[in-house]
N, C-alpha and C positions, 0 to 999 in steps of 0.2 A: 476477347472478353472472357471471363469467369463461367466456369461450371457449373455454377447457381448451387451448393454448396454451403453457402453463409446462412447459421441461423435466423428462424424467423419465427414469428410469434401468432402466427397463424397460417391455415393448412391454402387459404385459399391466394396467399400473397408469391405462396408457391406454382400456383394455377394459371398464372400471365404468361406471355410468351420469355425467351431466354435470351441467352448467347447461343443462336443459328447453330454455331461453329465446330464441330469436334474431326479435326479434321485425318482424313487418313494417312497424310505424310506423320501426325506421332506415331513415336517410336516405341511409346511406354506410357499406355494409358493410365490412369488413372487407377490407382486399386481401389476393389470396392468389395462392402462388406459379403460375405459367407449367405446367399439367403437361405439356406437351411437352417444356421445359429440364428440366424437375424428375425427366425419367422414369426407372428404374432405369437403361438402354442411356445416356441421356443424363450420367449422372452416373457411372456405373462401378461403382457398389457393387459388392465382391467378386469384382471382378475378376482373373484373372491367379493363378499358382501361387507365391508366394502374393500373397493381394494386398496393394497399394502400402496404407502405413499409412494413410493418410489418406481408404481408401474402404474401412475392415474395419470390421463392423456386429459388434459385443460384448456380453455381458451387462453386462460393469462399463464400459461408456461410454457416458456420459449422453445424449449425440445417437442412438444405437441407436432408439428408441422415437419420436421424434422425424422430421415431414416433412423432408427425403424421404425419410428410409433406411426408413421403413415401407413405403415403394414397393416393397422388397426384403424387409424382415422381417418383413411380416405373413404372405408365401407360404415362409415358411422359422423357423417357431419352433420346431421342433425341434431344430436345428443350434444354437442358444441357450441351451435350457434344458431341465429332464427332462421328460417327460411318461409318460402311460399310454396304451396303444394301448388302441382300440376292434376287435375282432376283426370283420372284415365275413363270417364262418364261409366254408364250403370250395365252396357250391354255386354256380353259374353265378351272371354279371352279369344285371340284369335289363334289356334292351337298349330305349331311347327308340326308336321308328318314329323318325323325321326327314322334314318335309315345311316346308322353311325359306324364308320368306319376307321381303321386304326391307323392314323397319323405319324403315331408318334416315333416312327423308325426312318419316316420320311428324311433324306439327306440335301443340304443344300451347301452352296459356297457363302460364304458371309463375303462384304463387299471388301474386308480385309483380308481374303482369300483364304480362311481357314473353312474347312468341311466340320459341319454339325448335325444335329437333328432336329428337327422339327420340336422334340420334346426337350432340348437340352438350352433351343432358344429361350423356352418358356423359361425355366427358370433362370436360366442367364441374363434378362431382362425383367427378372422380379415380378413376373406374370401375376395377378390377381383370379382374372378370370377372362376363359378365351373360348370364342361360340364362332362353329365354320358354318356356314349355308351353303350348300351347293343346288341350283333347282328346288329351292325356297323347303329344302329337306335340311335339316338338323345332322350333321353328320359327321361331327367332333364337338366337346364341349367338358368344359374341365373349371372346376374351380380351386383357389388354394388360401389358404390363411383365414383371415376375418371374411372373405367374401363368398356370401350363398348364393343359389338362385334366386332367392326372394328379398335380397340386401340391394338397396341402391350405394351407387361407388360414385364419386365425385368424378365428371367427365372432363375438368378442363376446360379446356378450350376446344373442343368437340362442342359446348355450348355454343360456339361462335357461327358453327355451320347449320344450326337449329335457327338463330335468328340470319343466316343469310337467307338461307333458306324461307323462312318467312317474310322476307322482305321481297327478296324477287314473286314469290307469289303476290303480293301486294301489288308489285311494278306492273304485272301481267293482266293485274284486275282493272288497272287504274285508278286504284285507292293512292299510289306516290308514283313519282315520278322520277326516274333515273336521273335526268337529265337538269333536273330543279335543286337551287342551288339550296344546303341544309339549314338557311335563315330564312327560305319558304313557310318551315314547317317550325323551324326552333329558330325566334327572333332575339332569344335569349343571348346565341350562339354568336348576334353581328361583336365582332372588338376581337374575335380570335380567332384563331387559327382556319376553323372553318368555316369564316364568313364568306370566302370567297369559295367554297370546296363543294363539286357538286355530289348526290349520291353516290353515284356511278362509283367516282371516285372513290367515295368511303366504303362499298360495298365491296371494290377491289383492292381495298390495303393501298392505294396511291396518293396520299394526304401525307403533305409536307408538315408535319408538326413538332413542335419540340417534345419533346417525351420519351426517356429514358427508362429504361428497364435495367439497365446496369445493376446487380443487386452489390458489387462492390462499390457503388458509387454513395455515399451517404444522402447526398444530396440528388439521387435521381428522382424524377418524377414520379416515377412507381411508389416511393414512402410515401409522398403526398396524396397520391389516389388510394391506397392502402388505407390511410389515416382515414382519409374520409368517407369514406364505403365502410370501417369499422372493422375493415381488414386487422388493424392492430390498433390497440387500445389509445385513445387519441388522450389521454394523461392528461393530469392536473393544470391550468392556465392553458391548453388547447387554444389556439385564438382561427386558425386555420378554416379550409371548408368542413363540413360535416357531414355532408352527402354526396353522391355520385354526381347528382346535376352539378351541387354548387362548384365541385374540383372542375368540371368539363368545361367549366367559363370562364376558368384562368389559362388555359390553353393556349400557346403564340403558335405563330407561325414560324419554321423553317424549312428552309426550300421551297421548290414547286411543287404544285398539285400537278399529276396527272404523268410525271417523268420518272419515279421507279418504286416496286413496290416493295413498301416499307410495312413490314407488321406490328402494328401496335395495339393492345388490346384495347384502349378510349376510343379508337375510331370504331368497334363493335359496340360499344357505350353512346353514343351517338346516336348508332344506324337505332340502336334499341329506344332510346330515347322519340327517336321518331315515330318508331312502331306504334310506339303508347301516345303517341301524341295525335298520331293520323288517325286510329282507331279509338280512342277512348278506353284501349282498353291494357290493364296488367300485362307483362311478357308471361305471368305465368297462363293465366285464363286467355291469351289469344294461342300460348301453345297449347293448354288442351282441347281449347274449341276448334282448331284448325289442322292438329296433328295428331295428338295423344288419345283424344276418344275417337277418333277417325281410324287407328291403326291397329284396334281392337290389345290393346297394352294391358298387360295383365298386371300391372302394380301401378299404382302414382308416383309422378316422378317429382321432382321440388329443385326449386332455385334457392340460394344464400341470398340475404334480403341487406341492405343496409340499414340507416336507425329509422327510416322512414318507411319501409319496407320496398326499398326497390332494388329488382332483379337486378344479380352482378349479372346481367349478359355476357359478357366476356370470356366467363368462366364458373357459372354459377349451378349448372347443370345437373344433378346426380338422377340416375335413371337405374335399372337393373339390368342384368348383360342382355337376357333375354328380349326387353324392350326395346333397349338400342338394335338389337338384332334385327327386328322388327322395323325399324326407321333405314335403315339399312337397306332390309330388303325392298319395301318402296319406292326407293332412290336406284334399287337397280331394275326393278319395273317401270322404270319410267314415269312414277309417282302412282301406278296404279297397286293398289291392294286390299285385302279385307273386303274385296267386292264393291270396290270404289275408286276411282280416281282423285286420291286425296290432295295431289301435287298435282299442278296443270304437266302436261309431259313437255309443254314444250321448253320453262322452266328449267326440267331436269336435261333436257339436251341441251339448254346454253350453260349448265355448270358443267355436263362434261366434256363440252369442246374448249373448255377453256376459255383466257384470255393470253396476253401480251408475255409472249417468253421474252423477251429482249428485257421489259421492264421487269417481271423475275431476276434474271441473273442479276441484276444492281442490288438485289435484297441479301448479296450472300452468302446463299449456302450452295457450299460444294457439293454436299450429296445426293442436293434434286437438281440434276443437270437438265436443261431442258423441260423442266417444270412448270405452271401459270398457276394462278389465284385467282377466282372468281364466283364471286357470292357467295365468299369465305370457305371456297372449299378449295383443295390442295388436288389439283391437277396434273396425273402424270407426264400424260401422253405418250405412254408405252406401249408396245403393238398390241397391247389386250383395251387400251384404252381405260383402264384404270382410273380412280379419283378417290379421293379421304378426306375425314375430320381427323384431325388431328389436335390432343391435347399432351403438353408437354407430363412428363416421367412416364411417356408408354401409351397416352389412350390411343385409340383407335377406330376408325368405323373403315374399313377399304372395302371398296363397292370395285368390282373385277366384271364387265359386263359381257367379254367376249367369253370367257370362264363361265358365265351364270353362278358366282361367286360373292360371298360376303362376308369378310372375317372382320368380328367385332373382338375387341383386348381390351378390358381396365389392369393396370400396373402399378406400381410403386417405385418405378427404379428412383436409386437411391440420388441420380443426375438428373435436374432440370429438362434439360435441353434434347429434344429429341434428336438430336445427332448421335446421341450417346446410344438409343435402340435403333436407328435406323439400318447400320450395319450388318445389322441380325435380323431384324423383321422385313424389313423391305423387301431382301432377297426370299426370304422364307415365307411371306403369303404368295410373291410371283413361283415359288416352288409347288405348292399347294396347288394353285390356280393349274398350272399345268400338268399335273398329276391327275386332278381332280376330269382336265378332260381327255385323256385316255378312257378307249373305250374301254 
């Protein structure tokens, strides 16, 4: 598959999942651009009252979405396009100690066996912004380019593990049912793919469905759910869907349900579908009523809306590093924080034991060997017991529990596909994590 590389006409058609694939038998990666030439200061994006034409980042201009200007429009997608705020309610921030320690000399092997540093990762991966937690202490944190501490950054697909997240709390309450097939809840859904697919199944990426993400493919599926979400401009005689629902009920089936897991961002479209359907209520207002004013979050965070205003679940997320740090941290408590138990724990112990490795490796990718997926979160099972959100060009949430560990990253790399930083970061938070426990 493609590097995901092909222009596009919006920042968030870049935000689905990729080509898995970047494997370590090449010989001759890919070159990629300079990020010091490339950096937002260096290039001028949006610059100047107003700015000079040919550094204005737009919804209907196809370079918008496109390295480098994601340099600038990943820490600014609201000035772009609608979204729905996430309400972070009225009561106090809930304030990190800080007891910060220098990193950045730290040495690790990349999985392609070159020695680096901890600081040379960051930018070799087009770091944004990178916040460490050790013992719920603040103790690296760095920003670069357009992104501040008080800027929310486009999370990706790191939004996928927010609504797994909330859906298994549902399962635990007995608001939905794991095991209930998704035309229980959406009767919409019988004639496709997911009439016969239960939860479970869509909550572990294991739904047999046709849906392509190919971005060289003209005719993959992804342009069609793009088009309809409003992802890209749906042009003149449009006859097509026009919202998220209506794309989700041309869906067929391919393959079986439940025999190997497949990542597709519609099946997180679904599960969220559900959300709002069981509850009555918005994915933005059940995340700030269930997570975001719970976690004492010092900024509101907001979803990308389509023309009806409904949340891209998939990938519609932007939060500030700080906040996510914060969700982060919760998830390595055991759901407890801010002087509450905001996540049931037992919830957080069925995401980090995983699910089905066997049904992983048919998804794959070489470079989480012995990996699982389960209520949409990326499962190490490395002797620290490890687990992540993961959103493709670099996001990150890695929750390191035997560490007492939490490194949160928004990025820009100028490749898709998270194979492209795994090389580099994977090894380098497990370097961190074991550093960090030295007495």
């Amino acid at each position: 598959m493609p590097l995901c590389r092909v222009p596009v006409l919006r920042t968030l058609v870049l935000a689905l999942a990729c080509a898995p694939l970047f494997s370590l038998a090449q010989t001759a990666p890919p070159a990629l651009p300079n990020p010091k030439t490339t950096s937002v200061d260096a290039m001028g994006w949006m610059q100047g009252f107003p700015p000079a034409a040919d550094k204005q980042i737009t919804f209907d201009n196809p370079a918008g979405g496109v390295y480098p200007r994601t340099r600038w429009s990943y820490s600014h997608i609201r000035e772009t396009v609608p979204t729905a705020n996430v309400w972070r309610g009225s009561q106090a921030a809930y304030k990190f100690p800080v007891a910060l320690r220098n990193l950045d000399g730290l040495s690790f092997q990349s999985l392609q066996g070159e020695t680096l540093s901890f600081d040379q990762m960051q930018e070799r991966t087009y770091t944004d912004g990178i916040l460490v937690l050790h013992k719920g202490q603040i103790v690296y944190e760095r920003y670069f380019g357009a992104l501040t501490p008080e800027r929310p950054h486009i999370g990706m697909s790191l939004t996928k593990s927010f609504v797994g997240t909330l859906a298994a709390m549902l399962a635990h309450e007995g608001v939905i049912d794991p095991n209930a097939l998704v035309t229980h809840y959406l009767p919409e859904m019988q004639g496709t793919a997911y009439a016969d697919a239960t939860l479970r199944q869509v909550m572990d990426m294991t739904v047999g469905v046709r849906y392509s993400e190919n971005y060289a493919d003209p005719k993959a599926e992804i342009w069609n759910y793009a088009r309809a979400g409003g992802l890209l401009p749906q042009g003149a005689g449009y006859t097509g869907p026009k919202t998220f629902y209506e794309f989700l009920t041309t869906l067929q089936k391919e393959g079986q349900h439940g025999d190997a897991f497949a990542y597709k961002t519609v099946n997180t479209e679904v599960l969220a579908w559900v959300l709002r359907r069981a509850t009555g209520k918005s994915l933005a207002d059940l995340t700030s009523e269930r997570i975001w004013r719970k976690l004492g979050a010092e900024n509101d965070a907001y979803f990308m809306v389509d023309r009806i205003g409904t949340e891209a679940g998939g990938a519609g997320l932007n939060t500030t590093l700080a906040d996510l740090a914060r969700f982060g941290e919760m998830m390595r408590n055991e759901g407890q924080f801010n002087g509450q138990q905001i996540v049931p724990k037992a919830v957080v112990q069925d995401i980090a034991r995983g699910a089905s490795q066997a049904q992983f490796a048919k998804g794959g990718y070489p470079l989480l060997k012995d990996w699982s997926y389960r209520n949409m979160w990326w499962v190490t099972h490395n002797e620290h017991g490890a687990y992540m959100a993961r959103g493709i060009h670099g996001q990150s949430i890695y929750v390191d529990p035997k560490a007492e560990m939490v490194i949160v990253r928004y990025a820009a790399h100028p490749i898709a596909a998270n194979g492209a930083n795994d090389p580099l970061t994977l090894p380098a938070y497990h370097a961190v994590a074991k550093s960090l426990m030295k007495p």
